[in-house]
Steps between C-alpha positions, in 0.01 A plus 500: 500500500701540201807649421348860397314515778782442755698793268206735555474410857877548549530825291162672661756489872338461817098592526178392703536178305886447461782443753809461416804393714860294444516232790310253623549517885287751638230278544332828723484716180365198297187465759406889546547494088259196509242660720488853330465316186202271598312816638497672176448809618487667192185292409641374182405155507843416363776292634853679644802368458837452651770457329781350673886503276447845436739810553332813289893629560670222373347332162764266507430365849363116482384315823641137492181328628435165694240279602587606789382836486175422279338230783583798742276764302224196433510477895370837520148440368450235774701572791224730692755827530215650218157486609287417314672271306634651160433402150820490298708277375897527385669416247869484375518643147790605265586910468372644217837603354597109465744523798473296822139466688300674760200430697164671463284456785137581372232609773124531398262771666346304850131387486460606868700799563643670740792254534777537701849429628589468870157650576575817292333587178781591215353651158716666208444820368661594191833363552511533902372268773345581800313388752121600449329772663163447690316663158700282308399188695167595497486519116660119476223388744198663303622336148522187699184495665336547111628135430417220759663218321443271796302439750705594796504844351128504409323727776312347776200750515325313829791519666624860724787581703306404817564127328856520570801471749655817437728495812657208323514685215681780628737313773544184315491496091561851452851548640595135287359689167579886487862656608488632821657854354107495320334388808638777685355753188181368449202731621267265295186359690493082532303461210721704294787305637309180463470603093860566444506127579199353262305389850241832415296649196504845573255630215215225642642548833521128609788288561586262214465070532845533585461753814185273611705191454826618667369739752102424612442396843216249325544456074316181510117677446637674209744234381364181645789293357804711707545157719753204486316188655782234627286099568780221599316163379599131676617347141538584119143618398208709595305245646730426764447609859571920573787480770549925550336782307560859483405819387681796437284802434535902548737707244785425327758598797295340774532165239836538417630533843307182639606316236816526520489407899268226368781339319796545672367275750313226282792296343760338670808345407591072575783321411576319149762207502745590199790190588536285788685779673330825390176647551337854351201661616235593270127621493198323368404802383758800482375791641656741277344314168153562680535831627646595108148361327275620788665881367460409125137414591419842702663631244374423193141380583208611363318718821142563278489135555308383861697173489816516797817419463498139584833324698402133548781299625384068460687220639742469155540893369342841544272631236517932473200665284421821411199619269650682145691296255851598357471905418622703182791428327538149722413146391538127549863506268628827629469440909604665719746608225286748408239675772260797512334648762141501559512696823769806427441669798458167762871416360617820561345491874651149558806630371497805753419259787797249491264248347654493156876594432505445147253443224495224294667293765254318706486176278823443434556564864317259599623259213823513725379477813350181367819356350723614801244312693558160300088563392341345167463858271187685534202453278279774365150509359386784242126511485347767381266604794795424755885390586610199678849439634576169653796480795541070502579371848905391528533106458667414857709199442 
C-alpha cells in the first residue's frame, strides 16, 4: 500500500471497507472487524481494512507501537476465535503525514463464506456492524456454494441426509459451533442448519465431502480412503513379523474419538539414568508428538485418494503417511513455516471438536514434545503423491 493510498483510506472515514480505531487492546472489536470484513457482504471482492493508531478526533494522536502488540494481531489469523480461518495479514507502516506509525491490518474477502466469530456471523454495512440476519446469511451461503475451491466443499450428490448422524449433529457439534442465543432463534430445518456450516449444498440438495466425512454413519463407499490403518511390526522393516493391527473406520468423530483413547493408552513412560544418583522418565515414543502428526495427517490429507492414513510403529521409530504432498503456498524450504489448508472445512470441524486448538501448531508441537522428551528431531518426507513424518524411537541408555 503506498502512502496515497493509506491518505485516501484515512480521509474517506469509516465504510464497509475501512475501520478505524486508536488502541490496540480490544482484541473483541479487532475479531468481529475481522469477520465482517472476510464476509464481504457488500460483494465487492475487495479487501477491508482496519486501521489501528487512528483517532478521526484527534489528527495529532500517534499510537506508540510494540512487537508486542503486532504478534498479538498476527495471532488472530490462527488462533481459531474466527472460523474459518481469515486471510489477512498486518503490517506496521509509517502515518502518512511523516509523524509516528500505525498499524493497518488488511483482511481479504473469504473464499468460503459465511465466517464467523464465537458462532455468530458479523458483516458491515456501510459503516455499521452487525450481526447478519437469516436473509443475509443466506446470501453469503449461495455466493459460496458458486465456488467449491476444495473438495470438502465440493457437493456429494450420492450422498442424502438419511447418510448422516444428525442427533450428533444437533446434540453434539452444533452447540460447540453456533451461539446458543442463535440456537435458541433458529426455525431453520437440519439441512439448512447443516449449510450454515459448509456440511450441505443446498441448491443440489446433498451434503458436501465435508458433511459425509464428518457426519455419515458409513463415508467409506463414497470416500473409500476415510480410514487410518495402525500395523505394529516385530523389527525395523516391512518384512518383519505383524505383532498388532488395527483399523479405524466410520466418520471423522467416530475416528477421532477412538483415536485419541487409542493413544492415551499405547505409550508408556521407563526410567532414563541421567547421573549415578538421578533418574528421569521418558517415552520411546511421546504421545503428544504422535497424536500432533496423526491431526496434521487427518488434516491435511488428500480424501479423493483410496490410500489410508497409515501409523506403522517398527522396532526403532514410527513411520506416519498420508496420501497428498505439501499444499499451496507450502514447500520443502518454507515448512511448517508456511501452511495451507487443503481441507477448510475438516480444520474448521477439528477445530470445533477440541481436536485442534490452534492452527499452524501441530508440528512444532510435536517438535517439542520430542525435545522435552530427550528424542532425535523428527524427519519429514515431501513426495508429491504423499507426506511422511518420522517419530525415531528414544535411545535408552
Amino acid at each position: 500500500m503506498t502512502l496515497e493510498e493509506l491518505r485516501d483510506l484515512i480521509a474517506s472515514g469509516e465504510t464497509d471497507r475501512v475501520e478505524m480505531t486508536r488502541g490496540a487492546q480490544d482484541i473483541e472489536k479487532f475479531r468481529k472487524a475481522i469477520c465482517s470484513f472476510s464476509n464481504d457482504m457488500a460483494s465487492r471482492g475487495l479487501p477491508g481494512y482496519l486501521l489501528i493508531g487512528v483517532d478521526e478526533k484527534d489528527p495529532d494522536y500517534r499510537l506508540p507501537i510494540t512487537t508486542e502488540m503486532l504478534e498479538r494481531l498476527v495471532s488472530l489469523r490462527s488462533d481459531g476465535a474466527v472460523m474459518p480461518l481469515p486471510r489477512m495479514n498486518v503490517e506496521r507502516v509509517s502515518h502518512p503525514d511523516g509523524r509516528g506509525e500505525m498499524i493497518v491490518v488488511k483482511v481479504h474477502p473469504h473464499d468460503l463464506p459465511p465466517v464467523r466469530y464465537k458462532g455468530q456471523i458479523h458483516i458491515r454495512i456501510g459503516p455499521r456492524k452487525d450481526v447478519a440476519s437469516e436473509a443475509e446469511e443466506r446470501a453469503l451461503i449461495e455466493r459460496r456454494a458458486a465456488r467449491f475451491p476444495t473438495f470438502d466443499a465440493t457437493p456429494c450428490p450420492e450422498g442424502d441426509l438419511n447418510r448422516l448422524d444428525v442427533e450428533t449433529f444437533r446434540r453434539s457439534y452444533r452447540p460447540r459451533a453456533i451461539a446458543a442465543n442463535v440456537i435458541a432463534e433458529n426455525e431453520r430445518d437440519i439441512a439448512e442448519q447443516l449449510a450454515a456450516l459448509r456440511f450441505y449444498n443446498l441448491d443440489q440438495d446433498c451434503p458436501t465431502n465435508a458433511g459425509m466425512l464428518v457426519f455419515a454413519f458409513d463415508p467409506l463407499d463414497l470416500i473409500p480412503g476415510a480410514k487410518i490403518q495402525f500395523v505394529q511390526f516385530d523389527g525395523p522393516g516391512l518384512a518383519d513379523e505383524v505383532l498388532a493391527e488395527k483399523l479405524f473406520t466410520g466418520n471423522l468423530i467416530t475416528i477421532l474419538a477412538e483415536l485419541d483413547v487409542f493413544l492415551r493408552g499405547r505409550f508408556t513412560q521407563k526410567p532414563v539414568k541421567e547421573s549415578d544418583l538421578r533418574e528421569r522418565a521418558v517415552f520411546d515414543f511421546p504421545p503428544e508428538a504422535v497424536r500432533e502428526l496423526l491431526m496434521n495427517a487427518v488434516l491435511h490429507r488428500d480424501y479423493q485418494s483410496t490410500s489410508p492414513i497409515r501409523l506403522y510403529q517398527f522396532s526403532n521409530k514410527i513411520e506416519i503417511q498420508n496420501s497428498g504432498g505439501l499444499y499451496g503456498e507450502a514447500s520443502p524450504e518454507n515448512f511448517p513455516r508456511v501452511n495451507a489448508y487443503r481441507n477448510p472445512i475438516i480444520a474448521e470441524a477439528m477445530h470445533v471438536l477440541g481436536y485442534v486448538n490452534r492452527f499452524g501448531r501441530g508440528i512444532v508441537r510435536a517438535q517439542r514434545a520430542m525435545s522435552d522428551n530427550g528424542s532425535a528431531e523428527l524427519v519429514f518426507e515431501y513426495h508429491q503423491s504423499h507426506f511422511l513424518a518420522v517419530i525415531p524411537k528414544h535411545a535408552m541408555r
